[in-house]
C-alpha positions in Angstrom: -22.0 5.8 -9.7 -20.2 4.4 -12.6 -16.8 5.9 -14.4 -15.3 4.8 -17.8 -12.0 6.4 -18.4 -9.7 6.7 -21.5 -6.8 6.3 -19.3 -5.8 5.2 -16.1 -4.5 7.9 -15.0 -8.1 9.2 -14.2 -9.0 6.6 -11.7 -7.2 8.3 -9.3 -9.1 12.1 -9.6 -12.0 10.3 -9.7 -11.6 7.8 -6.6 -10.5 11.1 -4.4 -13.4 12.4 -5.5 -15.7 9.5 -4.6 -14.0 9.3 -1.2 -14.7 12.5 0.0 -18.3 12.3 -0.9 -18.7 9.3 1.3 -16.9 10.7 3.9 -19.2 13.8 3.3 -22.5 12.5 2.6 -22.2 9.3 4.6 -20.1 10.1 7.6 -17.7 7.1 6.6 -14.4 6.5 6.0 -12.9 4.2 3.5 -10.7 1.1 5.5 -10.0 -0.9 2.4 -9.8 -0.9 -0.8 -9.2 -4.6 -2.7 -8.2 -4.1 -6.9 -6.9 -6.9 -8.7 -2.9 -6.2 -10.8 -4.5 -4.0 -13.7 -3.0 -0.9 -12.6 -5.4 1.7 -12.0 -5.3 1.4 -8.2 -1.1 1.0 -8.4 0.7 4.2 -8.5 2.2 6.9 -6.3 -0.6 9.1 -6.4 -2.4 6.2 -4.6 0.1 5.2 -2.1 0.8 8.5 -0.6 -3.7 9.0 -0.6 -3.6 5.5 0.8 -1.0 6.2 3.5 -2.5 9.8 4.6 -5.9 8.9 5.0 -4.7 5.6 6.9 -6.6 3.0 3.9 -5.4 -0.8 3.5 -5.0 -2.0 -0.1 -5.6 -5.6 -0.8 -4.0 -6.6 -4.3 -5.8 -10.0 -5.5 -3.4 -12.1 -7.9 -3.4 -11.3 -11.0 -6.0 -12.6 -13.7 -7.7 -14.2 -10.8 -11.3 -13.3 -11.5 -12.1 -15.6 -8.4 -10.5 -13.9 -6.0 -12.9 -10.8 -7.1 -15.8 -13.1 -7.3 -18.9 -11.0 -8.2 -17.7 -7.6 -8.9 -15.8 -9.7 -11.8 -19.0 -11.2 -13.0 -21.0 -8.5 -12.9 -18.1 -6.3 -14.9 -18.0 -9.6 -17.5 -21.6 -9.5 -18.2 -21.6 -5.7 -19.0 -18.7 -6.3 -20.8 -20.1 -8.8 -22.9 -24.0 -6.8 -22.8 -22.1 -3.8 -24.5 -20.5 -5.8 -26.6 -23.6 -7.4 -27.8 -25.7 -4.5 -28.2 -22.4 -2.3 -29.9 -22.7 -5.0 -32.6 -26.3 -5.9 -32.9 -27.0 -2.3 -33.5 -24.0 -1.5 -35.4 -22.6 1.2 -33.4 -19.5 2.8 -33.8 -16.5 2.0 -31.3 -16.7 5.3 -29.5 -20.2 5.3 -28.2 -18.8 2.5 -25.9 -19.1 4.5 -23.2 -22.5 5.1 -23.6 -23.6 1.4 -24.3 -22.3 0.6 -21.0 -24.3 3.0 -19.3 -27.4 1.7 -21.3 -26.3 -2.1 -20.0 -26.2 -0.6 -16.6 
């Protein structure tokens, strides 16, 4: 299950979202949760779903791609497939979305 947002402000709808379906579907519970300093994971919305549902966040430094070690690299080659592709084919910037998803 992928998500591209226009803002960050949607990461957290959609990560209540994803939670309750793996607590639904999987019987699971989310522990931990590890984001690096961009911002989508750091607000008050989070903290209080954090807190109440009893979920430890792990903040890597910041610009530290080795600290995230292969989600980074997996999110750098997308990044850099779409990219490729958006170009090569001479696609207009909105359609980003979709050219990820192709990548994918």
């Amino acid at each position: 299950m992928g998500f591209i947002f226009e803002n960050q402000n949607e990461a957290f709808d959609a990560f209540r979202k994803l939670a309750k379906m793996i607590q639904n579907e999987k019987g699971l519970n989310i522990v931990s949760l590890r984001s690096d300093h961009r911002g989508e994971f750091q607000n008050e919305f989070f903290e209080i779903f954090f807190e109440e549902n009893v979920i430890h966040h792990n903040i890597s430094a910041p610009r530290t791609p080795q600290q995230n070690g292969v989600l980074e690299r997996k999110n750098r080659s997308l990044e850099e497939g779409a990219k490729t592709l958006q170009n090569e084919i001479r696609l207009p910037k909105y359609f980003w979305a979709d050219v990820v998803h192709t990548i994918c």
